[in-house]
N, C-alpha and C positions, 0 to 999 in steps of 0.2 A: 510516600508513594503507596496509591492502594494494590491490590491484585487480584485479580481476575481467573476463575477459571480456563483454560481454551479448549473449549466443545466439552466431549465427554469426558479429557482427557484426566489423568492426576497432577497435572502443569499448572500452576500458576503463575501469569503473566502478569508485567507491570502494567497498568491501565496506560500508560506514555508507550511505547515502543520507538526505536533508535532509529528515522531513515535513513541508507545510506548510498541515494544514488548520486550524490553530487562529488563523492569521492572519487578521484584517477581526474576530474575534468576540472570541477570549481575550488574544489581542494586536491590540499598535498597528503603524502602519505601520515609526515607532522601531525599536520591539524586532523586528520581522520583519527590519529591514535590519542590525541587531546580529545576528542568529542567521547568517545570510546571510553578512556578514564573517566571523566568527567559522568557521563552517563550512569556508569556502573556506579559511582561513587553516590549520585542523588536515588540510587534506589532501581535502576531502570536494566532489566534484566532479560530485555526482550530486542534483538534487533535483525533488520529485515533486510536482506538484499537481494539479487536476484543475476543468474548467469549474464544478463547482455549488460547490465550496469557497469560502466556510467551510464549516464543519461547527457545530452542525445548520444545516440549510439553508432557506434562506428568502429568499424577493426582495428583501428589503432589503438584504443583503449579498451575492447570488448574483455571485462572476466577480473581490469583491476581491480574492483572497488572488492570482488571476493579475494582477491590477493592482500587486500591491506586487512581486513580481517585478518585472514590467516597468517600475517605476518604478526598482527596484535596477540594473537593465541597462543603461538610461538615462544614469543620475548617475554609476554605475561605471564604466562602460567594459567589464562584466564578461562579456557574453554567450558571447565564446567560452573562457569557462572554463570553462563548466556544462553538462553534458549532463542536457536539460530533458525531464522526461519530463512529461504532461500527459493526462488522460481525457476522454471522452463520455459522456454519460449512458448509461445501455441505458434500454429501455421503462418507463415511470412514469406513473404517475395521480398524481401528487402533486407534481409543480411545473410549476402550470398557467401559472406565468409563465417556463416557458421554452419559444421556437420555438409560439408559440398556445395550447400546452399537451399538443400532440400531439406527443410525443417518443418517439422509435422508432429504431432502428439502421438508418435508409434513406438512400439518399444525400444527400439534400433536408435533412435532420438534420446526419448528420457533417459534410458542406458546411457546413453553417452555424455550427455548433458549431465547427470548427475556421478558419471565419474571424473568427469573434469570441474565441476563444483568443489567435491571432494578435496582434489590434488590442489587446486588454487586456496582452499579453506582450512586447510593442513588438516585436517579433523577426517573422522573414519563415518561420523554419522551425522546427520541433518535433523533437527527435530521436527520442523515443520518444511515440506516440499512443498511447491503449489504450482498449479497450472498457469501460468501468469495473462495465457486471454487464450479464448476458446481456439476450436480447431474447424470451426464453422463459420459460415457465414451469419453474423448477428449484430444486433446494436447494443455495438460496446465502443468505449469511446467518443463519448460522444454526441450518439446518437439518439435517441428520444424513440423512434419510430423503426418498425423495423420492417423491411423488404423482404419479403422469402423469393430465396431462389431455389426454386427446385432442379435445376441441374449442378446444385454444389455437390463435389465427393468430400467428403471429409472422414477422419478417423472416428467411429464409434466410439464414445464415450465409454464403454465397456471394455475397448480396448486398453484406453488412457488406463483406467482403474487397472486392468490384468497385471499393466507393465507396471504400475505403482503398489501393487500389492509385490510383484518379486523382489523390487525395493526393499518393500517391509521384510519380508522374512528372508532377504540378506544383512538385514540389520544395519543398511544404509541409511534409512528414513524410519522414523518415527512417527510419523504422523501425517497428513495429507491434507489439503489445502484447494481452493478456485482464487482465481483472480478476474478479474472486470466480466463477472459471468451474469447471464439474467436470470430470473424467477423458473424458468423452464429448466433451464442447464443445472441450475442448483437440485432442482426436484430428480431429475435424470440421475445425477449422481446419487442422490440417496436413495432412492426405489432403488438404482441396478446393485445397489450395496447391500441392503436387506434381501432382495430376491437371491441373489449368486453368492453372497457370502468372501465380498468383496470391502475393502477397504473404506471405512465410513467419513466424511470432510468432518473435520471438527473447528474450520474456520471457510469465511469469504473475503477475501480482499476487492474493496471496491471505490471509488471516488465517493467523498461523503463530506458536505461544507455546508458553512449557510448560503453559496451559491447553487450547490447544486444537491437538492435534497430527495433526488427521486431514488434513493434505496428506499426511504422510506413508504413507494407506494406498492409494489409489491415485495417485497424483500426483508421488511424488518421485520414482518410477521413470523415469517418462514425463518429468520435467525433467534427469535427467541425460542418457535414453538420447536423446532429441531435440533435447538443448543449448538447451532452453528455458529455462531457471534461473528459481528464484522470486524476488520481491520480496515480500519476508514484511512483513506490512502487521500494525500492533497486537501487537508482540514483547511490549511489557511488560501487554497486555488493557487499554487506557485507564489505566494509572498503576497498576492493581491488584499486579502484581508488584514495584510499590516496595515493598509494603508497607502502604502509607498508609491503605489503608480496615479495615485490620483492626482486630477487635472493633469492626465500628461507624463504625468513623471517618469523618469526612466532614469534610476541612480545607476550609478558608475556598480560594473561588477554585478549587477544583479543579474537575476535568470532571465527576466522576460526580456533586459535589455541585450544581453548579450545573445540569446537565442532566437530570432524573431519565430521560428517554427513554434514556438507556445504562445498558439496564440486564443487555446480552448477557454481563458478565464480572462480574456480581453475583449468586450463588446459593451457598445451604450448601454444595454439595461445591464449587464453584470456591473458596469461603472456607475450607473445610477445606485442599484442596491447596495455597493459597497460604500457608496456615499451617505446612504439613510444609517447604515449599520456604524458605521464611524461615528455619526451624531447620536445615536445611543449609547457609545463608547465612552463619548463625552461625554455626555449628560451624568453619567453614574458615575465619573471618574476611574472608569475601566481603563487597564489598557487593551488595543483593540484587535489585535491578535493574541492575549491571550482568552478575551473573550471569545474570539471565533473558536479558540480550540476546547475552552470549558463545555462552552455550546457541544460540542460533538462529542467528547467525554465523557457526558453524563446522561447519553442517550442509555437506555436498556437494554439495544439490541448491539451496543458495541461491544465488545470485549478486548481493544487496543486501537489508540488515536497514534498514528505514524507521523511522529514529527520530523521536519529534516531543517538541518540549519546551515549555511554556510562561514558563519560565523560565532566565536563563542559566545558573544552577549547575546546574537538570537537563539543559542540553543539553553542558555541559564533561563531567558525569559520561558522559552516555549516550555521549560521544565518546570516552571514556578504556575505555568497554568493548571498545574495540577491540584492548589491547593485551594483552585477561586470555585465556589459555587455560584452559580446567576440566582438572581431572587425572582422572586413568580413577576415581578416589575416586569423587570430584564428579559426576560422570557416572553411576558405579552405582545412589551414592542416590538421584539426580532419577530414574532410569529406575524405580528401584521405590515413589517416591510416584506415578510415571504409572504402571506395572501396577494397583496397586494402588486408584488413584482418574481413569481415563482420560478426557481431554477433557470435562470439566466446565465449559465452557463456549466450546462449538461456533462 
């Protein structure tokens, strides 16, 4: 396993990091503490969860997948081998059972979201916190295009930082984080950091595949020249780049079959390109998710590819992508099914 810097920090992170939003819904507490072993054991020393996980999200489960961690940490002995990164909501109308149901990026929020983080993770501090999607109106998710509304209120960004810096020098968080943020948001955060002497990102969490590769049009500049590096979130688009849903398919137990709500990495040209990319797969005798994910790994601007598996063979495989480099072949042809059919599914 290689390792990575994370931002400016003195942290070095596995190049693989552990996702674990399938835990409390697609798995058991079992198999989450099998994935967990298992991880830590190939080298992988970095894993990511987030207050409303599982995924999809809903009260009945909101906050286990941080409770099976902290049950792992508990029974392990294991905490100081993981550097635990962990989110907060941004602003939502749609989980009215979290904080009364008025959840917003203010201090009165992050406070409290990250003392119930805390209690669910058995652990006194966080190493990496992160904003898990803006408190504005933006295109995130998604969106390609973005619509200004100028009658959104939202919380200043300056604020978010104030209330994540009393964090830090409570010695609850270590370090600070965005999630599905754009080019402007990322810039915001680090100007108001430098000017006020506010808490610097030293990561971006954002969707990053070979179906959807627009971080790379404003954003991967901005993560190299700022030492913000990405967490590329969704490398393989929800299982799409194994392969598995092609012509149709919908196997027993998967995600897109069992959730129809995902349905961002399902459309003819994403199914078209994942079909060119598959016959590249072949051609080299790759296999084709871990191809997708070497692909995203040995970008520059990464500094951690977020794998998630819901089974142990997909998560040995996804692990073993660590050891494939693509040859400038392999590279050419992926580059010209993406000229040819780009970011098909945003």
């Amino acid at each position: 396993m290689n390792y990575r810097q994370l931002g400016t920090t003195s942290l070095k992170v596995s190049s693989l990091c552990l996702g674990t939003m399938t835990w409390g819904e697609q798995n058991s507490v079992e198999e989450a503490f099998e994935q967990m072993d298992y991880a830590l054991e190939r080298g992988i020393n970095f894993f990511d969860v987030a207050e409303m996980y599982p995924v999809p999200p809903k009260a009945e489960t909101q906050g286990r997948t941080e409770e099976y961690i902290g049950q792992w940490f508990k029974e392990r002995n294991t905490r100081d081998k993981v550097i635990l990164a962990t989110k907060v909501v941004g602003r939502t109308s749609n989980m009215a059972y979290l904080r009364g149901g008025i959840v917003q990026l203010d201090k009165h929020n992050i406070t409290r979201a990250v003392e119930a983080s805390l209690k669910r993770l058995k652990t006194d501090y966080i190493d990496l916190y992160q904003v898990h999607w803006p408190d504005r109106d933006t295109n995130c998710f998604g969106k390609l295009d973005y619509k200004h509304n100028p009658h959104d209120v939202s919380i200043p960004i300056e604020e978010t930082l104030e209330a994540l810096q009393g964090l830090i020098t409570a010695g609850k968080v270590r370090h600070i984080g965005i999630s599905n943020e754009t080019p402007w948001g990322m810039m915001q955060y680090l100007t108001l950091a430098a000017q006020k002497g506010l808490p610097r990102l030293v990561s971006i969490q954002n969707p990053y595949s070979l179906l959807n590769r627009s971080f790379e049009v404003g954003l991967s500049e901005m993560a190299i020249r700022e030492q913000c590096g990405l967490l590329a979130y969704s490398p393989l688009a929800f299982g799409v780049l194994s392969g598995k849903y092609l012509g149709g398919a919908r196997p027993e137990k998967a995600r897109i079959t069992l959730f129809s709500r995902f349905s961002r990495y399902i459309n003819p040209r994403a199914e078209l390109a994942t079909a060119e990319y598959a016959k590249i797969a072949a051609k080299h005798g790759l296999d084709m998710a871990q191809m997708a994910l070497a692909f995203v790994t040995q970008q520059p601007f990464v500094t951690s590819n977020i794998i998630g598996a819901t089974t142990m063979e997909q998560l040995k495989s996804n692990i073993d992508s660590a050891k494939m480099v693509l040859s400038a072949e392999v590279l050419n042809e992926i580059e010209a099914v993406h000229l040819a059919n780009p970011n098909p599914a945003p």
